[in-house]
N, C-alpha and C positions, 0 to 999 in steps of 0.2 A: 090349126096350122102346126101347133108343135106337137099334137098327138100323129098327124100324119108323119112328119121330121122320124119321131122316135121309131115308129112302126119301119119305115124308111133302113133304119139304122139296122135296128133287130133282124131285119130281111138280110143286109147287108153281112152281117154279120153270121148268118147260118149258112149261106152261101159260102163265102171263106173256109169254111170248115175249120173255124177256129173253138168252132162249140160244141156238139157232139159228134160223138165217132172220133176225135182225135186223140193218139195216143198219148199220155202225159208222161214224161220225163222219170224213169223210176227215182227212187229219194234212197240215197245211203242211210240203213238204220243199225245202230251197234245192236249187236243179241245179246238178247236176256234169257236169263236161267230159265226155263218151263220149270212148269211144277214137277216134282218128282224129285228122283236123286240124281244130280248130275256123277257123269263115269267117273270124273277124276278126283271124286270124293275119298273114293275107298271104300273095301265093304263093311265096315265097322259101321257107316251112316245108313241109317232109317228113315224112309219117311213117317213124320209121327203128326201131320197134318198140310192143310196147305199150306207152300212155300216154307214146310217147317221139316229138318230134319233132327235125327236125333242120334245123340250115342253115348254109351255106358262102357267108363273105361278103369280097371283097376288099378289104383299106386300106390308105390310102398311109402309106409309113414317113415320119415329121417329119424325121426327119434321115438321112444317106447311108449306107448299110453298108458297110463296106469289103470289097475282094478280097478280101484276108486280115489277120484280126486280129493285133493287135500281141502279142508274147509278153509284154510288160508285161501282156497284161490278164488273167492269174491272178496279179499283185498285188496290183490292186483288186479279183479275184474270188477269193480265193480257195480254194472250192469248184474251180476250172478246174483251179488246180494237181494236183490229185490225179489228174487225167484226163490232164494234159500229163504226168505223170510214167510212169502206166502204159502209156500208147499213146506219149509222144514227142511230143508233138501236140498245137496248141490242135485244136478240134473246127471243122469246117467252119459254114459256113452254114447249110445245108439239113439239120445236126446240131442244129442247136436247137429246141424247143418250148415257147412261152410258154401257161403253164397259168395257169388261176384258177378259183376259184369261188364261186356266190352260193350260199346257204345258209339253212336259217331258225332260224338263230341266230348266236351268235359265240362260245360255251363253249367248243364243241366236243364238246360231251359224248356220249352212248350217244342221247339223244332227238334231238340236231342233226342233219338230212338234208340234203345237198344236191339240189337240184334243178336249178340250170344249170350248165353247165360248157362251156369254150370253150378251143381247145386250137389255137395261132398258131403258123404258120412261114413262114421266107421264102421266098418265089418269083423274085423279082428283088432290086436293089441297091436298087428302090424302093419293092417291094410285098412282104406277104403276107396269106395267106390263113387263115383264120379259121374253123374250124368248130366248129358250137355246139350242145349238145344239150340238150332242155328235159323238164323232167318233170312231167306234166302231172298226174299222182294218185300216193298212195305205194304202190298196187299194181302199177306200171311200173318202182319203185326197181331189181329184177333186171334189168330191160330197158335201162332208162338206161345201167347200170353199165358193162353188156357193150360198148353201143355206143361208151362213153366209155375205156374199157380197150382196145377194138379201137385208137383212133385215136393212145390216149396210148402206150401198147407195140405200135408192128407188130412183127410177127414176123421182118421182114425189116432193119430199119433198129434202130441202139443210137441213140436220141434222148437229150439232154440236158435234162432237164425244168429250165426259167428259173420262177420264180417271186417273188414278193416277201411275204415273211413265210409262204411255202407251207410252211417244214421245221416250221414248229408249229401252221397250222393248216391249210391246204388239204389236204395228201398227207398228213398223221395220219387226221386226218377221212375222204380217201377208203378207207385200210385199215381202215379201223373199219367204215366200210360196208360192203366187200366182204366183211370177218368175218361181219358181222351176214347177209349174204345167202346165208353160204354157199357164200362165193367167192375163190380164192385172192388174196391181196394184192398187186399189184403187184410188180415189184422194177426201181428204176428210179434212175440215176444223177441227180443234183438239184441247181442253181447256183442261190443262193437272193441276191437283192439287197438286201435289207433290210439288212443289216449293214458291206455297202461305201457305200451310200450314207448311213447315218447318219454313218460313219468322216468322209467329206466333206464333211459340211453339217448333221449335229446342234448346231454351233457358229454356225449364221449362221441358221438357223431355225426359227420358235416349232415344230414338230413334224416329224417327217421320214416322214410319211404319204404315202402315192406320191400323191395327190391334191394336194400342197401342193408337193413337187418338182415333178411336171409342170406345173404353175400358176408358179411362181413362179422356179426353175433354167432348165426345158425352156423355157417359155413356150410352153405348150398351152393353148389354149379346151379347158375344160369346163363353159363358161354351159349353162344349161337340162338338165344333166345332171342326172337322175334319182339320188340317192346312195342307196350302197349300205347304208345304215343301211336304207332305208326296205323293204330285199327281201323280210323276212320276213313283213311287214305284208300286204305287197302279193301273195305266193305263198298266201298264208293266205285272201287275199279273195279270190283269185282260185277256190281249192277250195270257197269258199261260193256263190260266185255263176256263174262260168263267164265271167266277164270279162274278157278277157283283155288290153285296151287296155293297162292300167297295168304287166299283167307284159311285154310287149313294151316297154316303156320301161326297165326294169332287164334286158334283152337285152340294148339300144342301149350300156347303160352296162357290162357285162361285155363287151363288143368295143372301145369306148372304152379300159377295163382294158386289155385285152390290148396294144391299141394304145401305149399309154403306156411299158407293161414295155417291149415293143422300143426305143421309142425310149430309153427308161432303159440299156437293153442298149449302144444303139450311143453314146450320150453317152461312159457308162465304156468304149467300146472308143476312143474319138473322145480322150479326159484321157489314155489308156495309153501312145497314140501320141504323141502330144506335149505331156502338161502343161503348160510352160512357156507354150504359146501358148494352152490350154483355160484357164488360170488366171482370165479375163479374162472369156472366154465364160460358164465355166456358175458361177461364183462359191464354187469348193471352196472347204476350209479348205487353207492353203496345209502349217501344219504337218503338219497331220493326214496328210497325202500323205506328205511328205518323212519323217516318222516310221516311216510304213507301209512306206515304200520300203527304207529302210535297212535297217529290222527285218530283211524277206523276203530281202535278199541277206545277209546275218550267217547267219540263220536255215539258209538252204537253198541256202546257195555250195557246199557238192559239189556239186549237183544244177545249180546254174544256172549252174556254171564251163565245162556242158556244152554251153549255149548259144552261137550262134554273134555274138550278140549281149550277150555278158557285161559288155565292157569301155564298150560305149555305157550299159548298164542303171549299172553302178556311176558313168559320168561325170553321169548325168541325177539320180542319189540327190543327190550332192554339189551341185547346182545346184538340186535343190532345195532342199536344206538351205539353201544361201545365199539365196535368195529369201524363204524361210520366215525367216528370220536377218534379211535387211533389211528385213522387214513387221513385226519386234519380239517373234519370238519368242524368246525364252532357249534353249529346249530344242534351238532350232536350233545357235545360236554354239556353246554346249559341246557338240555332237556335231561339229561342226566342229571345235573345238577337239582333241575326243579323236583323231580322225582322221587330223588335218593330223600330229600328234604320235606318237602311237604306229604305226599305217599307211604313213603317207606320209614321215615323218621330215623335216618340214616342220614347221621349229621356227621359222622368222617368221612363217609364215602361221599357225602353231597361237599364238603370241603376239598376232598380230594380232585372229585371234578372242577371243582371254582378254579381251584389253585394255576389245574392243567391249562385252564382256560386262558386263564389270567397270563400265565408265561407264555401260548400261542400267541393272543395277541399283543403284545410287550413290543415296540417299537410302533406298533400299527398308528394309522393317521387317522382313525376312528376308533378311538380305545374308550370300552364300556363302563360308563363311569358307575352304574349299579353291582360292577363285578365285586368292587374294593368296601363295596356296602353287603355284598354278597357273605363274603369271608368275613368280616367282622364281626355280622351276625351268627353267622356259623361256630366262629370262636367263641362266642357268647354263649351258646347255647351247650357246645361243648363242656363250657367251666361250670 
């Protein structure tokens, strides 16, 4: 009875014309990018695989590079050091690669993709060159990846990947991708600047965002710069609509990036070489250096007693110190003081600093009661 009922229905039902032959209702669908290069790219973009395009753009460096970097500069990097230890060797010029990337998030998590990525080196003392890969849908992510792997690890050359805040989120992020795709992980030596430059200037300002350095240290225009807060918004509309004006403006600002690191790069190669005269220029903390400085030769004087420039590094720590000492630091004088004393056996000038010391903090509501034991024994040692 109820197979007949249904049979009943079914009949019923084809009759109506509610089941085949009837036209259905078209469905509004937003368009999406085809593969290829969309027109309003510009011709500078390539296609360099699926939903992958590509493009290589040259910019002037803001500041000079030098011949050859100063071995100071795995003090303020030092990431470097570990490379100068195993090869002997700061790394050349044409050794480094400024990486970044925009992404459509900032977690980092297993959902976060990147989709551009732009990968700088230098070509002269005044140029390099820049190339950039975009991802136009997230069925291109394998295609992207490879393209962006080919350029970040050649086969032929050991690059130095530069980044700024890249060791926790950009090259986390791009091994999580390649996990995800299926694809071996990179393996890639990395000098990350986030951490020398806060050492320098988390003291003198409100944030040490590479966008607030270059603006305010560098003194780079980035008026009308598209910010990269706004990437994900903008990759997201662009996968609804196919428009691709506003992601070409978060391009401009991922090469502006890249632009910056370098010059961020050659600032700290530029303080390495002569602080004392950079002190002035790019507005470090003066302590924060001459701390730094010291630290690294106590730290890793086997290692740097092998340099042929030892005895210059250790007279430049001490002149730090003392500039860092006459701009009112304390921590300067008593490392001066220790020095002059135990080191140098330089018991006037290790008094001289007690002394100075002593009369900085003179009212203070933490006053150093080892200072007045300091001098005493100094006078002692004196007679």
């Amino acid at each position: 009875m109820k197979e007949g009922r249904l049979q009943e229905r079914l009949r019923r039902i084809r009759q109506s014309g509610a089941g085949e032959g009837r036209p259905s209702s078209p469905v509004s669908r937003p368009e999406k990018p085809q593969p290829g290069v969309p027109a309003e790219a510009g011709p500078e973009w390539q296609e360099a695989g699926f939903q992958t395009l590509k493009r290589s753009v040259t910019v002037d460096i803001a500041g000079i590079l030098p011949e050859v970097f100063p071995p100071a500069l795995s003090i303020l990097v030092p990431d470097l050091f570990r490379h100068q230890s195993s090869t002997g060797r700061l790394p050349e010029a044409g050794e480094y690669c400024f990486f970044d990337l925009e992404t459509t998030g900032l977690s980092g998590g297993a959902g976060t993709v990147a989709f551009l990525a732009a990968m700088g080196r230098f070509t002269s003392l005044l140029q390099m060159r820049v190339d950039q890969f975009l991802l136009l849908d997230y069925p291109g992510e394998s295609s992207f990846l490879e393209r962006v792997l080919e350029t970040l690890v050649p086969e032929d050359t050991n690059l130095i990947i530069v980044t700024y805040n890249g060791k926790t989120f950009d090259v986390p992020l791009l091994r999580t991708r390649c996990l995800m795709n299926g694809m071996r992980p990179p393996a890639i030596f990395q000098a990350d600047l986030l951490h020398p430059a806060r050492r320098l200037w988390k003291n003198i300002l409100p944030n040490c965002s590479q966008s607030v350095i270059e603006t305010e240290i560098l003194g780079l225009d980035r008026s009308g710069d598209t910010g990269g807060a706004e990437a994900p918004d903008i990759w997201f509309d662009f996968l609804k609509t196919g428009k691709i004006h506003s992601l070409t403006g978060i391009c401009d600002h991922n090469i502006k990036d890249i632009a910056g690191l370098a010059r961020l790069f050659t600032a700290l190669a530029d303080i390495a070489a002569d602080p004392l005269s950079g002190m002035e220029r790019y507005r470090f903390d003066p302590e924060a250096l001459a701390l730094r400085w010291r630290r690294f030769l106590r730290v890793h004087k086997p290692l740097a007693q092998g340099e042929s420039g030892f005895s210059e590094l250790c007279q430049t720590a001490e002149k730090l110190l003392y500039e860092a000492g006459s701009r009112g630091s304390a921590k300067a004088l008593l490392y001066l003081a220790m020095d002059a004393e135990w080191k140098n056996r330089d018991y006037a000038k290790a008094l001289e600093y007690t002394e100075a010391l002593i009369a900085m903090r003179e009212g203070a509501e933490d006053p150093h009661p080892g200072l007045e034991k300091r001098r005493e024994r100094l006078i002692g040692k004196l007679k």
